[in-house]
C-alpha positions as CSV (number, residue, x, y, z in Angstrom):
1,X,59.4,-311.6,-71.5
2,X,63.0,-313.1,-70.8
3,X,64.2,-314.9,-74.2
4,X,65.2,-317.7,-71.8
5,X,61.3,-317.9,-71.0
6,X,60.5,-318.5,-73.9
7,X,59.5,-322.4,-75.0
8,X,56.9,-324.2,-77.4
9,X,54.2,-323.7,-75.0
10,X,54.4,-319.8,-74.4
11,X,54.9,-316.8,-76.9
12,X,56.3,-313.5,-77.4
13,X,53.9,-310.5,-77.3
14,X,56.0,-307.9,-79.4
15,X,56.1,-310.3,-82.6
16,X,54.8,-309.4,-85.5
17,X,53.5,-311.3,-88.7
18,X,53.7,-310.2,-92.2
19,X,51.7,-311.6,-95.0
20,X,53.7,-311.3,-98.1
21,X,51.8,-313.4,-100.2
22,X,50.6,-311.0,-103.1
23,X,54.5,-309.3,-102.9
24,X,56.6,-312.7,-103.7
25,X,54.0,-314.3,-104.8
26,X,53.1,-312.2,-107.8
27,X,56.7,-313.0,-108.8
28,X,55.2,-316.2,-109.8
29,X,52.1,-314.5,-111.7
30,X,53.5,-311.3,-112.9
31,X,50.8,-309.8,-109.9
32,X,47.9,-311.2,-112.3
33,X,45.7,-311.5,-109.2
34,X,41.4,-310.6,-109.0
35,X,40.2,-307.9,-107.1
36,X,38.3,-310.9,-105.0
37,X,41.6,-312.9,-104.4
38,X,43.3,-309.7,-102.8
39,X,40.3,-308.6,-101.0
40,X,39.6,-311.8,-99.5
41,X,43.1,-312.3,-98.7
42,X,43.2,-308.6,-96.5
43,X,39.8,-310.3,-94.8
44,X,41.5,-313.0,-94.1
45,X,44.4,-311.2,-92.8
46,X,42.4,-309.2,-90.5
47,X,40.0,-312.4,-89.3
48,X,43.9,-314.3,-88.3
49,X,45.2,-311.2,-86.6
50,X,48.0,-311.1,-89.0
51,X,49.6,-307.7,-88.6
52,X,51.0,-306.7,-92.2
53,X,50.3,-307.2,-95.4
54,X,52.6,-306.4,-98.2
55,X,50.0,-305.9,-100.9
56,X,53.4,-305.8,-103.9
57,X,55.9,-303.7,-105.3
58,X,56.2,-299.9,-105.7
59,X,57.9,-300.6,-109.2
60,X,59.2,-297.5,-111.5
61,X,56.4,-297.2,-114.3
62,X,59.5,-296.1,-116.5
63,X,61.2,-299.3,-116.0
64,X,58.3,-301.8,-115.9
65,X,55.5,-301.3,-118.3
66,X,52.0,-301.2,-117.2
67,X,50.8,-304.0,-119.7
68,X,53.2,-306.3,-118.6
69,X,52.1,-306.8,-114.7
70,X,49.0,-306.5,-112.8
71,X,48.4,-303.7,-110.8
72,X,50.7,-304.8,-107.3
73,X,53.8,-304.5,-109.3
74,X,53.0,-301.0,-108.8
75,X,50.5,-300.3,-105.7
76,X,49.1,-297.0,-106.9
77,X,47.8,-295.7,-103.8
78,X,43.7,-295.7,-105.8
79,X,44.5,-299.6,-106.4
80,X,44.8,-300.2,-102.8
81,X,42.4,-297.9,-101.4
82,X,40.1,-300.2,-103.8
83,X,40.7,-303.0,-102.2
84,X,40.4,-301.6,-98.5
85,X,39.1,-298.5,-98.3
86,X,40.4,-296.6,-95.5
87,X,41.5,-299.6,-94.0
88,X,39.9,-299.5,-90.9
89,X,41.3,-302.1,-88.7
90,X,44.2,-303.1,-86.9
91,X,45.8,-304.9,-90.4
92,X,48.8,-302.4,-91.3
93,X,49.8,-302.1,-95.0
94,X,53.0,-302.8,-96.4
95,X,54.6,-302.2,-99.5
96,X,58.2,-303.5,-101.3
97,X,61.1,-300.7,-102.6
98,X,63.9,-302.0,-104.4
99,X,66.9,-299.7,-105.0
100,X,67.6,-298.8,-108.0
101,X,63.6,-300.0,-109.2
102,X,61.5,-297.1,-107.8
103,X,60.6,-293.3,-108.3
104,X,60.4,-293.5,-104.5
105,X,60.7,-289.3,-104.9
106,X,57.4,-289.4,-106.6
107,X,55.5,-292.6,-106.2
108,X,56.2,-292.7,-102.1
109,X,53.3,-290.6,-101.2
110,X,53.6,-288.2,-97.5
111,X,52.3,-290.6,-95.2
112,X,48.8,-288.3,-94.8
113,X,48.3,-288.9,-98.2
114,X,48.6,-292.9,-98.2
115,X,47.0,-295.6,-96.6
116,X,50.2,-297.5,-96.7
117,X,51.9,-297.7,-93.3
118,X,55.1,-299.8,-93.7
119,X,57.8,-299.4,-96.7
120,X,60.2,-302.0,-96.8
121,X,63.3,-301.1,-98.5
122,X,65.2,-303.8,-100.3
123,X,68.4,-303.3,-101.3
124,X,71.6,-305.8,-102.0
125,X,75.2,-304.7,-100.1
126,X,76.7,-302.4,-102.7
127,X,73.2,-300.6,-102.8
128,X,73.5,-299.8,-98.8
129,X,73.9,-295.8,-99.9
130,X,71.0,-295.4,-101.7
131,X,69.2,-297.8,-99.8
132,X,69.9,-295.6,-96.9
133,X,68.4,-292.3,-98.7
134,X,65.1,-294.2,-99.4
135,X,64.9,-295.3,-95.9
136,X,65.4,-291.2,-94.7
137,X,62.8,-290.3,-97.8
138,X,60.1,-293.0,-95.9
139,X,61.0,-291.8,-92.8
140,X,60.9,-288.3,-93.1
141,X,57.4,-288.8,-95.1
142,X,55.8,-290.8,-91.7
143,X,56.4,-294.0,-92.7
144,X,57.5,-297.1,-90.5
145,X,60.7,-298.6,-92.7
146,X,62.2,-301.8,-92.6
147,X,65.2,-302.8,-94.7
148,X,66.1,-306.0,-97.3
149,X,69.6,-307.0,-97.1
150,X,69.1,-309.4,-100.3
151,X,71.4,-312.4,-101.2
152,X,73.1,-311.8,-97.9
153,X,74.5,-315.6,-98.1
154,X,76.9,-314.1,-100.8
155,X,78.1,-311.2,-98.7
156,X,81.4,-311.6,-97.2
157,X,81.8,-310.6,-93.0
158,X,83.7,-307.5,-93.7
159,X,80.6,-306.0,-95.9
160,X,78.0,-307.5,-94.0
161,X,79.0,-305.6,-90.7
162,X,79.9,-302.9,-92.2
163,X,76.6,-302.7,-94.3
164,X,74.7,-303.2,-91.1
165,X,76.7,-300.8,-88.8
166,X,75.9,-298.3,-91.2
167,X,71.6,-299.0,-91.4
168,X,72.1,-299.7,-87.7
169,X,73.1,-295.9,-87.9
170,X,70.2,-294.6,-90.6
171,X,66.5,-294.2,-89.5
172,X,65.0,-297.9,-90.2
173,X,62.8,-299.4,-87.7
174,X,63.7,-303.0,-88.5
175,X,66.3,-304.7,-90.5
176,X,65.8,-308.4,-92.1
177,X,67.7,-311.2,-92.5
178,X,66.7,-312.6,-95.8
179,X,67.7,-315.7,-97.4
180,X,67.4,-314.9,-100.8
181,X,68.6,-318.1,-102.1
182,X,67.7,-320.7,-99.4
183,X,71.2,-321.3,-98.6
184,X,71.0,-321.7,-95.1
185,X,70.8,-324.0,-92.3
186,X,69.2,-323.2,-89.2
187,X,72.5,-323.1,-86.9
188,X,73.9,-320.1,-89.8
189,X,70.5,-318.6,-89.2
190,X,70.9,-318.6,-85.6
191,X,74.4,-317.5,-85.6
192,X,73.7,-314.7,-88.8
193,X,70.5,-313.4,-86.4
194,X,73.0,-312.9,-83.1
195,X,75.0,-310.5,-85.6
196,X,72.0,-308.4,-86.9
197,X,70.7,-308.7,-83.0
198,X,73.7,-306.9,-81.8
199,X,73.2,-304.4,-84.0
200,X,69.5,-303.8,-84.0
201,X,69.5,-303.6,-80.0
202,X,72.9,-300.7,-80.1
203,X,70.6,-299.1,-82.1
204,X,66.8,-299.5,-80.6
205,X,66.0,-301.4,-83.9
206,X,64.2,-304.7,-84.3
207,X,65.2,-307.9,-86.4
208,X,62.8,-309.6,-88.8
209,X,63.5,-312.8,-91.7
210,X,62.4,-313.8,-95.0
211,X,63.0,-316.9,-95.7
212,X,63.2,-318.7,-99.2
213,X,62.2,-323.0,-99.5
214,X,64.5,-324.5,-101.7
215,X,65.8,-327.0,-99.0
216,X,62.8,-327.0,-97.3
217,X,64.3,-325.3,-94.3
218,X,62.5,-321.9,-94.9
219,X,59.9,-322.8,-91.9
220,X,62.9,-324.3,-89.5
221,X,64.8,-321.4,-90.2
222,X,62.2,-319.0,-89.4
223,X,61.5,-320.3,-86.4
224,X,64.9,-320.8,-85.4
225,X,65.3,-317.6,-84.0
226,X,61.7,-316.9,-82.4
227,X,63.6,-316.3,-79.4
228,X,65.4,-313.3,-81.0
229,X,63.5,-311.9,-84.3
230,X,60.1,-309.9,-84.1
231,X,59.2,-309.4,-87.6
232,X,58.6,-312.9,-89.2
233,X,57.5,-313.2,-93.0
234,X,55.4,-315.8,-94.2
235,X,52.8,-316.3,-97.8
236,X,49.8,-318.3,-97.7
237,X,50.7,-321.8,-99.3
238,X,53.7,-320.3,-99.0
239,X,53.4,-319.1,-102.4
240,X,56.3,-317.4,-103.9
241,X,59.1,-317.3,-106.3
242,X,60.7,-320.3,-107.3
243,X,60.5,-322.9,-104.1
244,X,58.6,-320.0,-101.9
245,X,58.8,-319.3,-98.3
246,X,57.5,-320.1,-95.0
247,X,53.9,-321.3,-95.2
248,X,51.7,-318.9,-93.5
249,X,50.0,-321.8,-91.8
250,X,53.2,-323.6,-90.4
251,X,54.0,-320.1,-88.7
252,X,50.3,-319.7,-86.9
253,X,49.8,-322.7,-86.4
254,X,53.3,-322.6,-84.2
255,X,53.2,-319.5,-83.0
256,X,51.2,-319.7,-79.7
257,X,49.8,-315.7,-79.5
258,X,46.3,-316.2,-79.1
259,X,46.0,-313.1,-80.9
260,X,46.7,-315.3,-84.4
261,X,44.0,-317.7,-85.6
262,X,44.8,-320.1,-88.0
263,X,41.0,-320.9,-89.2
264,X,40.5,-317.9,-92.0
265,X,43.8,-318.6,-93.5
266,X,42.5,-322.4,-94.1
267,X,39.3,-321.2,-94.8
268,X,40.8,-318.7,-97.6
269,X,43.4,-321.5,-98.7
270,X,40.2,-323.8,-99.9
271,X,38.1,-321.1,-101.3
272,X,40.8,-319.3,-103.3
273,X,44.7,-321.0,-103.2
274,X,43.6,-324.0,-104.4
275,X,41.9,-322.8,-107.5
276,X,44.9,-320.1,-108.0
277,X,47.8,-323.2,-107.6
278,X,45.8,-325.2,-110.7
279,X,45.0,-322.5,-113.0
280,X,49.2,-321.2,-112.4
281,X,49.7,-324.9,-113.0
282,X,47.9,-325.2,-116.3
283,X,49.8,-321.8,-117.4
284,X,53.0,-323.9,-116.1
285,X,53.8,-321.2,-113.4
286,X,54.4,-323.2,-110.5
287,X,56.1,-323.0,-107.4
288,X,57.0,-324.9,-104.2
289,X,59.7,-327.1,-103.2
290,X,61.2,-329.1,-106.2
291,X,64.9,-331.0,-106.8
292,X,66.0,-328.0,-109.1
293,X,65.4,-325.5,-106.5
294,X,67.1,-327.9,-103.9
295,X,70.2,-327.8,-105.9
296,X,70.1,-323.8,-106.3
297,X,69.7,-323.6,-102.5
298,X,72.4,-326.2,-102.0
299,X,75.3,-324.5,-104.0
300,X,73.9,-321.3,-103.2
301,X,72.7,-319.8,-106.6
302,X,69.9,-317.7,-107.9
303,X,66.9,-319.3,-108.8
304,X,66.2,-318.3,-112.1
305,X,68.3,-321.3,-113.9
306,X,65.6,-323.8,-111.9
307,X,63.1,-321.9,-112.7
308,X,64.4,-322.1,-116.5
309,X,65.0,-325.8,-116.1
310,X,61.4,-326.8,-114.9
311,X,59.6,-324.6,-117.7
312,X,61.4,-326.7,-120.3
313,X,60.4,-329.8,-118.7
314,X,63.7,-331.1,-118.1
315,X,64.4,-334.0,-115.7
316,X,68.0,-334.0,-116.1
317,X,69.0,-333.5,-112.9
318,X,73.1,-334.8,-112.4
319,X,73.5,-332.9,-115.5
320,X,71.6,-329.2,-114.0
321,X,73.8,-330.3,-111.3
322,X,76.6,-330.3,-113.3
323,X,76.2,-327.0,-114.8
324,X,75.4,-325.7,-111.4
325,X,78.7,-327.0,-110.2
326,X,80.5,-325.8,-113.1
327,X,78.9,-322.1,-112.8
328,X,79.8,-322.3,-109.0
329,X,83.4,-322.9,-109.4
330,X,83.5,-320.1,-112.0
């Protein structure tokens, strides 16, 4: 289909929908979620014809320790095959690398070996080099491989073209525009996505986003370029760190592929989200859109000072401005 045939009322066949609920969301709960919630979440996946899930992190067990995290910090190929088997059906499996935070040498499994069928490789600008051997090391062991560029809104032009000329040039199958800090505004978005477009179709590569809340633009912006991306990420209740990202339910509910149904991820928000939002609020691990996080997204900053701010209950907000301001003009 013709981008320029595209409208509200028709859809794009080669789109694809990730669930990366248990991934960023376990950065809210240290990946302290049941057996049941996971399980019921791939069901649910599968029942919406959602076509990844990124069931966590392929952490380095010499970094992290075990008794810190639940087990998707790590996705140990017996702790997924618990939770689907063989995985027989059209649901593909996806898991997170992050330069510099994996054994990918040794915890990347060959491809026969896994039931994992995507690795996603994230990686900030000055990583691009290693980042690149990880994606060959996937590749090579029969993985599909998409690629992070993390915190891109505080990458100047010169190293963002040049980072994406060279993964343009490495083996990835998709590279994503992520907005780590939700910084942007849907015309940068659109503008940011015609760059990694050019790219990705010199090279016979597709373009996906991430997108973070803080300014409540994480849904706007991810559908601001449904004419040009095909990998769109998105979490149930759009749990995630910090403000989150793009509800899962905003994005089926817009996307008009008949192949997506919207029903079993309502149906799994009020048999197992709601409980999971009250008990992480009574452990005061909460997340979702909040003034704190609109600031971070506004002067473009990490996250972790809001996150800071709200767990000590402060209200203070012209003065967390303040020391935002004051951090941002160094």
């Amino acid at each position: 289909m013709n981008e320029n045939d595209v409208n509200l009322i028709s859809y794009r066949p080669d789109i694809r929908v990730l669930d990366a609920t248990v991934r960023d969301g376990g950065l809210v709960n240290n990946f302290a979620f049941t057996d049941d919630f996971v399980r019921s979440l791939y069901h649910a996946n599968i029942a919406a014809g959602v076509d990844y899930m990124e069931f966590g992190y392929k952490a380095s067990k010499t970094i992290f320790k075990r008794e810190d995290f639940g087990p998707w910090k790590f996705c140990d190929e017996e702790d997924i095959r618990r939770i689907v088997g063989d995985n027989d059906s059209p649901l593909k499996i996806a898991v997170m690398a992050d330069v510099g935070r994996t054994d990918y040498k040794t915890d990347i499994l060959p491809k026969k070996d896994s039931v994992i069928d995507l690795v996603r490789v994230a990686t900030y600008i000055h990583q691009i080099p290693t980042a690149i051997e990880m994606i060959e090391d996937a590749k090579e062991k029969g993985y599909e491989v998409s690629v992070n560029i993390m915190a891109v809104s505080k990458v100047n032009d010169e190293d963002l073209n040049n980072g994406l000329r060279l993964l343009g040039q490495s083996s990835a199958d998709v590279i994503y525009l992520v907005d780590s800090f939700g910084a942007f505004y849907p015309e940068q978005i659109r503008r940011l996505a015609d760059r990694y477009l050019e790219v990705a179709e010199k090279t016979g590569k597709k373009v996906g986003i991430h997108a973070h809340n803080n300014q409540q633009l994480a849904f706007a912006n991810t559908i601001e370029v449904v004419q040009k991306a095909s990998y769109f990420d998105a979490t149930v209740c759009g749990m995630g760190r910090g403000a989150g990202n793009c509800f899962m339910e905003s994005l089926l509910g817009f996307l008009k592929n008949p192949k997506y149904n919207l029903a079993p991820i309502m149906y799994f928000v009020e048999h197992h989200m709601l409980a999971l939002k009250e008990e992480c609020e009574k452990n005061g691990t909460v997340w979702g859109y909040d003034i704190p996080y609109l600031l971070t997204g506004i002067m473009n900053s990490h996250p972790s000072s809001a996150i800071k701010f709200l767990k000590e209950n402060r209200t203070d907000y012209v003065k967390f401005a303040n020391e935002l301001l004051d951090n941002f003009q160094g």
